[in-house]
ZAMARGU-4260 file (C-alpha; in steps of 0.2 Angstrom, whole numbers, plus 5000, padded with zeros to 4 digits):
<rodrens>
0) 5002/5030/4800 | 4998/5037/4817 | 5010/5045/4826 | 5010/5038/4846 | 5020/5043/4860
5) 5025/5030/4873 | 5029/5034/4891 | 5038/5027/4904 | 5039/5032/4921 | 5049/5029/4938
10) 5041/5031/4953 | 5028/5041/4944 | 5042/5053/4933 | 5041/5053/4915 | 5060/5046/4912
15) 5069/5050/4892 | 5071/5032/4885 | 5080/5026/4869 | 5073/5010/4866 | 5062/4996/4875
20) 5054/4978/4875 | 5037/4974/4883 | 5034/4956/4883 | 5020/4948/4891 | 5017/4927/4886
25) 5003/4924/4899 | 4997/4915/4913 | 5006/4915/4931 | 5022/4920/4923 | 5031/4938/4927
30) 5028/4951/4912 | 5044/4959/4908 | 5049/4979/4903 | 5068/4980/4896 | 5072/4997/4892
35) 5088/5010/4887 | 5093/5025/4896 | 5103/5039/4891 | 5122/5039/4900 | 5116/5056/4904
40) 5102/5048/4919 | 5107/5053/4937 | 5104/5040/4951 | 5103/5024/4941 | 5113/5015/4952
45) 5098/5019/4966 | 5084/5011/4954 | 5086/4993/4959 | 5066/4988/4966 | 5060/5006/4961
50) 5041/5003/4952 | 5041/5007/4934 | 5026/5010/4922 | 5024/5010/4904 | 5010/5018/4893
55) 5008/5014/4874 | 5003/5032/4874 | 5007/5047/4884 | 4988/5051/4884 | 4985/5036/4891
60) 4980/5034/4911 | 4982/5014/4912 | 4997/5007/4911 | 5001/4993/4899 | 5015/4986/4912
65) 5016/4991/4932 | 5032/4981/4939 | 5047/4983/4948 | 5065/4985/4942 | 5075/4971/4945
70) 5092/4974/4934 | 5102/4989/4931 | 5117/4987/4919 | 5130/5002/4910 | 5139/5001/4896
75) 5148/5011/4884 | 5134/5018/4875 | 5117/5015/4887 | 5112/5011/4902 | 5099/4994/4901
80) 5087/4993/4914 | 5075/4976/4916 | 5061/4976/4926 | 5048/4962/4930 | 5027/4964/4935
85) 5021/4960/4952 | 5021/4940/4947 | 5041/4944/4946 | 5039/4952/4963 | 5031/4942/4970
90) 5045/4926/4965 | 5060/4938/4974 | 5048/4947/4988 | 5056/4963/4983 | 5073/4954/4990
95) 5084/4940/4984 | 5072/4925/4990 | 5054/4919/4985 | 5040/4927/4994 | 5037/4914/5004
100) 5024/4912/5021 | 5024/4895/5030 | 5008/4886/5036 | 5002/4875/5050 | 4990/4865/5057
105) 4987/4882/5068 | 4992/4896/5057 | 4985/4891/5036 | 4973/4894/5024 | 4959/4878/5028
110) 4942/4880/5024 | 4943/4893/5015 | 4939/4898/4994 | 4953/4898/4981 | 4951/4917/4979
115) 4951/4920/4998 | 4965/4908/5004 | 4977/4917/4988 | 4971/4935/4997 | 4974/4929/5015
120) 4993/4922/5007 | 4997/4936/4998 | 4993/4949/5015 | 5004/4935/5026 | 5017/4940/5015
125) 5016/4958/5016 | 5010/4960/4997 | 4994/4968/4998 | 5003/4986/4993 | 5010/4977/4977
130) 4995/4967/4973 | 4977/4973/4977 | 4965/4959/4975 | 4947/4968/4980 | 4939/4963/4961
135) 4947/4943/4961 | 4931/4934/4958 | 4932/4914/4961 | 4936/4898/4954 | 4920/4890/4946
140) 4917/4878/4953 | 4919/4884/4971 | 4931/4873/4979 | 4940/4874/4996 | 4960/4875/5000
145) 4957/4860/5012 | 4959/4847/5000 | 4972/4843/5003 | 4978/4855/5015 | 4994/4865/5013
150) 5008/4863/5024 | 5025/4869/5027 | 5036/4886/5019 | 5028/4888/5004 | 5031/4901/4989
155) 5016/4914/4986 | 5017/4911/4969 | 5016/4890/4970 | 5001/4892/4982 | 4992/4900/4967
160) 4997/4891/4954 | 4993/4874/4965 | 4973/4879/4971 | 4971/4886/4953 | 4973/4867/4946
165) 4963/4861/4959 | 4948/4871/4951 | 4942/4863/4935 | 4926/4865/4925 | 4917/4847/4922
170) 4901/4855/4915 | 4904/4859/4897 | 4910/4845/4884 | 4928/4847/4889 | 4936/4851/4905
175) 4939/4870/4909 | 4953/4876/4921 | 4952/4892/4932 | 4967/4904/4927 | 4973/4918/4936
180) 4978/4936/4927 | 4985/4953/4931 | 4974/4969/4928 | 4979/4986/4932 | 4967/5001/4935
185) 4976/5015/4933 | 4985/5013/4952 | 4987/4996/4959 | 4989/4980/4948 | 4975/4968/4951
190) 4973/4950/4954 | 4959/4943/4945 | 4951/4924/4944 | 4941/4919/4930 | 4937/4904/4919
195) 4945/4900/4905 | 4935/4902/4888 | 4927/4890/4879 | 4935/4885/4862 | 4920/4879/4854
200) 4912/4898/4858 | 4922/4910/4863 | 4921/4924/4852 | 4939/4927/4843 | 4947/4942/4847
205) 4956/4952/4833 | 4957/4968/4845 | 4976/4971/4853 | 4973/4981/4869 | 4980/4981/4887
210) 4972/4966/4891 | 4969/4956/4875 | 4980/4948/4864 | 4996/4959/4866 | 5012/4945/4871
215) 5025/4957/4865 | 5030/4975/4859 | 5044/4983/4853 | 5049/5003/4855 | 5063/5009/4842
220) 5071/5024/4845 | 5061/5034/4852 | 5060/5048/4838 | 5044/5055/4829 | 5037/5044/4820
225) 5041/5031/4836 | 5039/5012/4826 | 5029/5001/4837 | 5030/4984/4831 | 5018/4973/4840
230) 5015/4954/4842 | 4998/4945/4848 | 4991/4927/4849 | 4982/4924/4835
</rodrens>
């Protein structure tokens, strides 16, 4: 078996862990990074929103999970820390209420693309730092935010999920929606749009990377040979 090295780091410092749990299901819903420190860690009680990242391998430059911590617990034996990816972020807004922005008839979003009306929400809420969106694509088929337009103090995250399901693919034999997925490129976490793939001719994948197929991993103890046990859609 092949002998890997995982890494986790806060704020860009490789940190000594005991344990951990990536779990990632999909969709517009927050990926998650619960992990064990040492009793021996200084400062825990100043981690609360610090950014974390986690490499299957310490070679590795692209993270496999770029988030924020969110919960920072001590017992007898460790200290637990949970920590949620941009998606979580952008729910709480880095503080204890959704990221919210409000629209109105003078200040919205009208007229304009799915992928440009979720950019223009996400820089009204003062996300950009967290969420880079320069490679987002589009929806196919191009539809505009205007129908109907959105009113009133609305969540970051709903806006998304609401113009996404307005964007559905007519032109093959069964209706395709647009989904919406987090990339990172080694920096920044990336928001990216694409259509979802064909069931009919897609090709399967049977490849666990960053990006494919991974929905949850599990570190124990972080000794040499570190056991990896890993779970995938099929």
């Amino acid at each position: 078996m092949n002998k890997i090295t995982p890494d986790i780091k806060i704020e860009g410092r490789s940190v000594v862990f005991l344990d951990g749990t990536y779990t990632n299901t999909g969709g517009l819903r927050a990926a998650t990074l619960q992990f064990s420190l040492p009793l021996s860690f200084g400062g825990y009680k100043k981690l609360w929103n610090k950014e974390v990242t986690f490499f299957l391998s310490e070679h590795e430059s692209t993270p496999l999970f770029r988030g924020y911590i969110k919960r920072v617990k001590e017992d007898l034996e460790k200290i637990e820390v949970y920590a949620q990816d941009v998606l979580g972020y952008m729910v709480l807004g880095g503080d204890s209420t959704k990221a919210k922005i409000t629209l109105t008839d003078k200040d919205n979003i009208d007229g304009l693309t799915v992928a440009n009306a979720i950019r223009k929400a996400i820089s009204k809420a003062s996300l950009s730092t967290k969420i880079n969106t320069d490679h987002i694509g589009d929806t196919e088929p191009l539809i505009s935010s205007s129908r109907p337009p959105l009113r009133g103090t609305l969540g970051v995250l709903d806006i998304m999920k609401d113009l996404l399901s307005r964007a559905i693919d007519d032109s093959g034999s069964l209706p395709r929606p647009n989904i919406a997925r987090i990339v990172d490129n080694g920096s920044v976490s990336q928001l990216v749009i694409e259509l979802e793939s064909e069931l009919d001719s897609a090709p399967i994948k049977h490849v666990f990377t960053e990006y494919d197929n991974i929905t949850s991993l599990k570190i124990i103890n972080r000794k040499v040979p570190t056991v990896v046990i890993v779970n995938g859609k099929d």
